[in-house]
C-alpha positions in Angstrom: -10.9 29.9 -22.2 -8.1 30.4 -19.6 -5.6 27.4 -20.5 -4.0 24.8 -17.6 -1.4 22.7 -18.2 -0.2 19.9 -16.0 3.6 18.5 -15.9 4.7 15.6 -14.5 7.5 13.1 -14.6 5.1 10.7 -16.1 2.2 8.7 -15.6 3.5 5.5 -13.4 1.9 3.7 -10.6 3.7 6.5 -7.4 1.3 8.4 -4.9 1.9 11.7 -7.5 0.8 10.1 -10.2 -2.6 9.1 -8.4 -3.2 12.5 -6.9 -2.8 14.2 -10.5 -5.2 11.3 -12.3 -7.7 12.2 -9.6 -7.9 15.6 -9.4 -8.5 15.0 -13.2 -11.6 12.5 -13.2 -13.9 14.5 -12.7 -14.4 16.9 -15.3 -17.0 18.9 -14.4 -15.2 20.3 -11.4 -13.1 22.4 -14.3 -15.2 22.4 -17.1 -13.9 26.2 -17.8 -10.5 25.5 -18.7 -8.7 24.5 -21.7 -6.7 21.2 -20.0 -3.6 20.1 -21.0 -1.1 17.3 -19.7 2.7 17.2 -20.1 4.8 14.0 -19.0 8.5 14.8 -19.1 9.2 11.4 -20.0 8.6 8.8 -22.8 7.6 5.6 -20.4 4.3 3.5 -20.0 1.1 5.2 -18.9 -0.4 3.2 -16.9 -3.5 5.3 -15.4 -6.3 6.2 -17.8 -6.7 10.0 -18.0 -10.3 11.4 -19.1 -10.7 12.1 -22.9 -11.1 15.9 -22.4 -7.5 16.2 -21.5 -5.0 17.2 -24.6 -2.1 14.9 -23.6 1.9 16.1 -24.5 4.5 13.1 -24.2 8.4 14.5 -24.6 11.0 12.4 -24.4 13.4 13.6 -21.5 14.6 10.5 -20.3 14.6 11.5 -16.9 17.1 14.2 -17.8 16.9 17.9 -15.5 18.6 19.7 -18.6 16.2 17.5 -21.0 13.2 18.6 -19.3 13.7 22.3 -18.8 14.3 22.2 -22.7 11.6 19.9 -23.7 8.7 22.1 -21.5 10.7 25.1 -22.6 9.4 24.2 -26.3 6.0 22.9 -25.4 5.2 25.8 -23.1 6.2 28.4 -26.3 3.6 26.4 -28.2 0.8 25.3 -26.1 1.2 29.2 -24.1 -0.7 28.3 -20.8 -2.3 30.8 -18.2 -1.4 28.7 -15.5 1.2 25.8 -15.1 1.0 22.9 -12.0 3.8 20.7 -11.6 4.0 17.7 -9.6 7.7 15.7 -8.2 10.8 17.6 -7.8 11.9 17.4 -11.3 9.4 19.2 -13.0 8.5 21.6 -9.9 12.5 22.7 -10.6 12.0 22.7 -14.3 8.5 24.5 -14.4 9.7 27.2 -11.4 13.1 28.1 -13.6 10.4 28.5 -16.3 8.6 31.6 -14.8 11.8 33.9 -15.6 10.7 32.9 -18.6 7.3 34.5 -19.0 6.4 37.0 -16.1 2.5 36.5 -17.2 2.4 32.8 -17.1 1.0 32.0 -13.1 3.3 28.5 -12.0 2.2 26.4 -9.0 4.3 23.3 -7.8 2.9 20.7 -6.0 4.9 18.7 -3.6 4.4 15.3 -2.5 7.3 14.9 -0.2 8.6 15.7 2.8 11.6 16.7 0.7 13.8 17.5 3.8 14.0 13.9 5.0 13.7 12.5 1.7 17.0 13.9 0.5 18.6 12.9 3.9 17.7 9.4 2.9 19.0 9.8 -1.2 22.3 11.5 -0.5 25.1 12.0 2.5 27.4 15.2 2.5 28.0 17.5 0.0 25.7 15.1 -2.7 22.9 16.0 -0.3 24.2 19.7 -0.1 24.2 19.7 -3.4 20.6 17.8 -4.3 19.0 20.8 -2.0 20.3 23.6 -3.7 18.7 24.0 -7.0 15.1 23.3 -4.9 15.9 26.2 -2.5 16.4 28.3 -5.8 13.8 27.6 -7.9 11.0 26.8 -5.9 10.8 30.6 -4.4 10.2 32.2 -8.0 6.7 30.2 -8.4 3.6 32.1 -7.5 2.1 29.6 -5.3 3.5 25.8 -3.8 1.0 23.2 -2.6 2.4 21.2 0.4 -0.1 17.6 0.8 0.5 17.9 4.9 0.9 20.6 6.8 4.4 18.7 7.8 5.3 18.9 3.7 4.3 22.6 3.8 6.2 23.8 6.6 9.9 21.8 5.3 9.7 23.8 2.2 9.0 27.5 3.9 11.6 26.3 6.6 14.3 24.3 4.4 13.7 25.7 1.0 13.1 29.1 1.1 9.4 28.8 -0.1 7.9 32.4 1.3 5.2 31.5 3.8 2.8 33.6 2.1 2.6 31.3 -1.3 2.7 28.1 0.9 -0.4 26.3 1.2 -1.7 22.8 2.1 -4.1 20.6 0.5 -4.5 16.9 1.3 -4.7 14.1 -1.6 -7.8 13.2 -3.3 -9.4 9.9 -2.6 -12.0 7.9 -5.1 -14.1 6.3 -2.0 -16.2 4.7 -4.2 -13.8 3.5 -6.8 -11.7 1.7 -4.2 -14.8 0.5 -2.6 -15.4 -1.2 -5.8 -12.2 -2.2 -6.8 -12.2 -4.2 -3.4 -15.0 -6.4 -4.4 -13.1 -8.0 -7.0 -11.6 -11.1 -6.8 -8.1 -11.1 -5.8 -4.9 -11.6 -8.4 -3.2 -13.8 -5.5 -3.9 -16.7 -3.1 -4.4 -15.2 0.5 -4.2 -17.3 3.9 -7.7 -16.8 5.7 -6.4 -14.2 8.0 -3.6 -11.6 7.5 -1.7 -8.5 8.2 -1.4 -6.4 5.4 1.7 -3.8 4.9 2.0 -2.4 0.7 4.8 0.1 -0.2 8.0 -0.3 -2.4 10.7 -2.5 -1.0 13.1 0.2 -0.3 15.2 1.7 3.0 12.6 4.2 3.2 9.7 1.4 4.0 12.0 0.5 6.5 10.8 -3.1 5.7 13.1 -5.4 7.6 12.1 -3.1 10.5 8.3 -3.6 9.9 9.4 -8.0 9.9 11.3 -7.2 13.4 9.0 -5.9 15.2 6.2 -8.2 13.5 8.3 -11.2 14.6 8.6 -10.1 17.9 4.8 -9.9 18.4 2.2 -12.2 19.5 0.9 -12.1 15.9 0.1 -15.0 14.5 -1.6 -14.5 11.3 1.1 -14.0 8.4 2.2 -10.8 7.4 1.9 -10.4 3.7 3.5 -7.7 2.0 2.6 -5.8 -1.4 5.6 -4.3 -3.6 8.2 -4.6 -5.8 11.5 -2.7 -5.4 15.6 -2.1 -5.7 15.5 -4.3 -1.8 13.2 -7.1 -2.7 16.7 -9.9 -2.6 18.1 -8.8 0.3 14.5 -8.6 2.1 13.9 -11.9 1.0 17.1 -12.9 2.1 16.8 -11.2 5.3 13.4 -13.3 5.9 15.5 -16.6 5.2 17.7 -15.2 8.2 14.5 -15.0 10.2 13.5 -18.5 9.6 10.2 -17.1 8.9 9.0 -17.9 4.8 5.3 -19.0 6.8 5.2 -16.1 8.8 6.4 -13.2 6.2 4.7 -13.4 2.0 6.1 -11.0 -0.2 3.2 -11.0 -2.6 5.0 -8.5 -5.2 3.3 -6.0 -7.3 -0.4 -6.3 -7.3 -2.6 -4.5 -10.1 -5.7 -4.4 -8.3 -4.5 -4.1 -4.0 -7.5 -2.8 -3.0 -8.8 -6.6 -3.5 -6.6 -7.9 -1.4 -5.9 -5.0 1.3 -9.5 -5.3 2.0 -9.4 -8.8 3.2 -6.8 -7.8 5.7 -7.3 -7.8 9.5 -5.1 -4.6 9.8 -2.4 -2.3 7.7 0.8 -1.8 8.8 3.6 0.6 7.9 6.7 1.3 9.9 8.3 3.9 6.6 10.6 6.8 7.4 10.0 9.3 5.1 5.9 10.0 3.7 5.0 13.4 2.2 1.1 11.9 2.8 0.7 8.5 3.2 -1.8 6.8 0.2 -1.4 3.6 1.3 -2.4 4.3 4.9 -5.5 6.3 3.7 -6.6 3.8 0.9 -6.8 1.3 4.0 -9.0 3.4 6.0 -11.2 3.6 2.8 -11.4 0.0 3.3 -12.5 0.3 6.9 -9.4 -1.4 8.2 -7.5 -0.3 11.4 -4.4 0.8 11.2 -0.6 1.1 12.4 2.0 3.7 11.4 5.1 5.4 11.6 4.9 8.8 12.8 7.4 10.0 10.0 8.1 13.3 9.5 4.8 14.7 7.4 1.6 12.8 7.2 0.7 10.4 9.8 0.1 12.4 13.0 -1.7 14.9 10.7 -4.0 12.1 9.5 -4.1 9.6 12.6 -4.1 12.5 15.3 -5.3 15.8 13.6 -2.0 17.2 14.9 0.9 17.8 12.4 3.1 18.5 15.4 2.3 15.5 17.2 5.6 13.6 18.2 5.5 10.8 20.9 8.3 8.2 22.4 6.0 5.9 23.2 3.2 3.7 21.2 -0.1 6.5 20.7 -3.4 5.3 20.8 -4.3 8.1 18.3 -7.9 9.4 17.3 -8.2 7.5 14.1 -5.1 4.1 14.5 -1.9 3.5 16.5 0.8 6.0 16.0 4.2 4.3 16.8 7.5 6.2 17.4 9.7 6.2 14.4 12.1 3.8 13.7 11.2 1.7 17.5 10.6 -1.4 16.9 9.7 -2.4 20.5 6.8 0.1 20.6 5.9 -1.0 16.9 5.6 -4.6 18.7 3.3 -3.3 20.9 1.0 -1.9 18.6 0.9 -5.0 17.1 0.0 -7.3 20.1 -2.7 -4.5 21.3 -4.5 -5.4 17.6 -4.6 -9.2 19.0 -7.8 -7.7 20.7 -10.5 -7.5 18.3 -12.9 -5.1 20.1 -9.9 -2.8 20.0 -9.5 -3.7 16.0 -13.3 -2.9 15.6 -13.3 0.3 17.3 -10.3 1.4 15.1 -12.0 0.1 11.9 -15.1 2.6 12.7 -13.2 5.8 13.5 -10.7 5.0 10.3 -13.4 4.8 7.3 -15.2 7.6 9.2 -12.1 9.9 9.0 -11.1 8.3 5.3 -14.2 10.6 4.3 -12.5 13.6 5.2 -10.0 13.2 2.1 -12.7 12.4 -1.0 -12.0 13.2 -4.0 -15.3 15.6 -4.2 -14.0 17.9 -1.1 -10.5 17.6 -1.9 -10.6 17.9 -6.1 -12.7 20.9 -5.3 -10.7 22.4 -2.8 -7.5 22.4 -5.2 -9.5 23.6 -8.3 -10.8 26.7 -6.2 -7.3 27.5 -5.7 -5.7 27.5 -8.9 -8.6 29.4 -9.9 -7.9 32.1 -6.7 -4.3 32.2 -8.5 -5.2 32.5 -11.8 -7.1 35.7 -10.8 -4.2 37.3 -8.5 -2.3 40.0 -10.2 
């Protein structure tokens, strides 16, 4: 029995962390392998991984030299066939690792649009610096999974990822988990209409953007916001500024959001920097219409079918609005056109309808197939 194992920072609440639990649940899309799950880190789990899975916690504490020592060991021991690595850290870690053993097949997975997400960690020669060991490693693995087509193409372009082991492959969605999860009743007291916008509260969510253009609408139901984060004073300060604690809730960290995103008229999201959006595709789950960014990788591949997509102007796209980055006049206007609730309506239809596209049966699939196509390539 061929052996896979898994590595990832750890097992937190982030959009990797999801995508690796899911493309786990169901076991009987890989009931040939011998599965195995390595989290670089000793912190909380807090997803619930299926009882087939041989689980590895080291203790790196978040450490690059920790980690490449710590899989180092484990990999020695456990002596996987093929090993997938999710988030930058352990994609570096686990693509150094293949001068190790020439037999051992090594797949990253990356979530971000890791060109633009540097730009917005690190100025000058830190962000010189923070791209280099990327553009080294990343080459020497035998195959890197890109989740948009946007992702994919800043690693062959940026990071010297050879086009012919680049591929793409979308996250994996649980419809009918997130379905049920929003029938429960929510953790928080909601007003009877809302706007709904969920991320963490940092420059990347661009969420004192998202309250600008919000404030400059003809919106009138609140805007409540979901997350927790290293900007939640100074967004909370920023609101003060505003005048506008009825207009703008921070609701904080919710353990259930589908509960409450549900009940929302629309979702909103004005970030800068997605690999591929979960937020925005968990609301179409839910049926609700939607607003976005069109960061660099993700939304106009989701909203529009068109990775390329780029517009100056508010889009009425195939499956939501698609505003301009970082515009907040034109992020205003997509607001006030969801005052008009046969436009809301149609939006709701044509998002659930294209939600289906990611589930985790076609996706889960998809990515199994694949590590199975690499595990066979000589």
């Amino acid at each position: 029995m061929k052996r896979v194992l898994f590595v990832i920072n750890s097992i937190g609440y982030g959009g990797a962390e999801r995508a690796l639990v899911n493309l786990l649940s169901k076991p009987s899309f890989y009931s040939e392998f011998d599965v195995h799950v390595a989290l670089l880190d000793d912190e909380p789990i807090v997803r619930t991984l299926p009882d087939n899975i041989t689980l590895h916690q080291l203790e790196s504490k978040r450490g690059l030299f920790r980690s490449f020592i710590n899989l180092m060991r484990l990999q020695r021991e456990c002596k996987p066939d093929l090993c997938v690595s999710f988030l930058v850290r352990a994609n570096v870690v686990n693509a150094a690792l293949k001068l190790a053993s020439r037999n051992r097949k090594v797949v990253l997975c990356e979530r971000m649009h890791l060109s633009s997400h540097l730009d917005g960690q690190f100025k000058n020669m830190k962000r010189v610096l923070a791209g280099i060991l990327p553009k080294l490693t990343y080459r020497l693995a035998d195959a890197v999974i890109g989740v948009s087509t946007g992702v994919t193409s800043d690693l062959v372009e940026n990071f010297s990822v050879p086009a012919t082991k680049a591929t793409t492959i979308f996250n994996p969605y649980n419809l009918s988990q997130i379905e049920e999860h929003s029938d429960i009743e929510p953790e928080f007291a909601l007003p009877d209409s809302f706007v709904v916008s969920t991320g963490r509260l940092t420059p990347s969510k661009n969420v004192k953007g998202l309250i600008d253009a919000y404030l400059a609408s003809n919106e009138s139901a609140p805007l409540c916001i979901l997350g927790e984060g290293e900007q939640k004073e100074e967004i909370e300060d920023y609101i003060i500024l505003k005048n506008a604690k009825q207009k703008v809730l921070l609701l904080g960290y919710a353990e259930n959001p589908f509960a409450i995103v549900s009940k929302a008229k629309y979702y909103v999201s004005a970030s800068l920097n997605e690999g591929f959006p979960n937020a925005l595709v968990e609301a179409m789950v839910l049926g609700l219409p939607v607003i976005m960014t069109n960061c660099p990788s993700g939304p106009a591949e989701i909203l529009n079918e068109n990775p390329q997509y780029t517009s100056d102007e508010l889009t009425e796209a195939k499956h939501g609005l698609l505003a301009p980055l970082n515009n907040t006049s034109e992020l205003t206007r997509a607001f006030n056109l969801y005052s008009e609730e046969p436009i809301r309506a149609n939006y709701a239809e044509k998002a659930r309808k294209r939600a289906e596209d990611f589930s985790i049966e076609t996706i889960a699939n998809e990515y199994w197939q694949f590590l199975r196509q690499t595990l066979l390539q000589h």
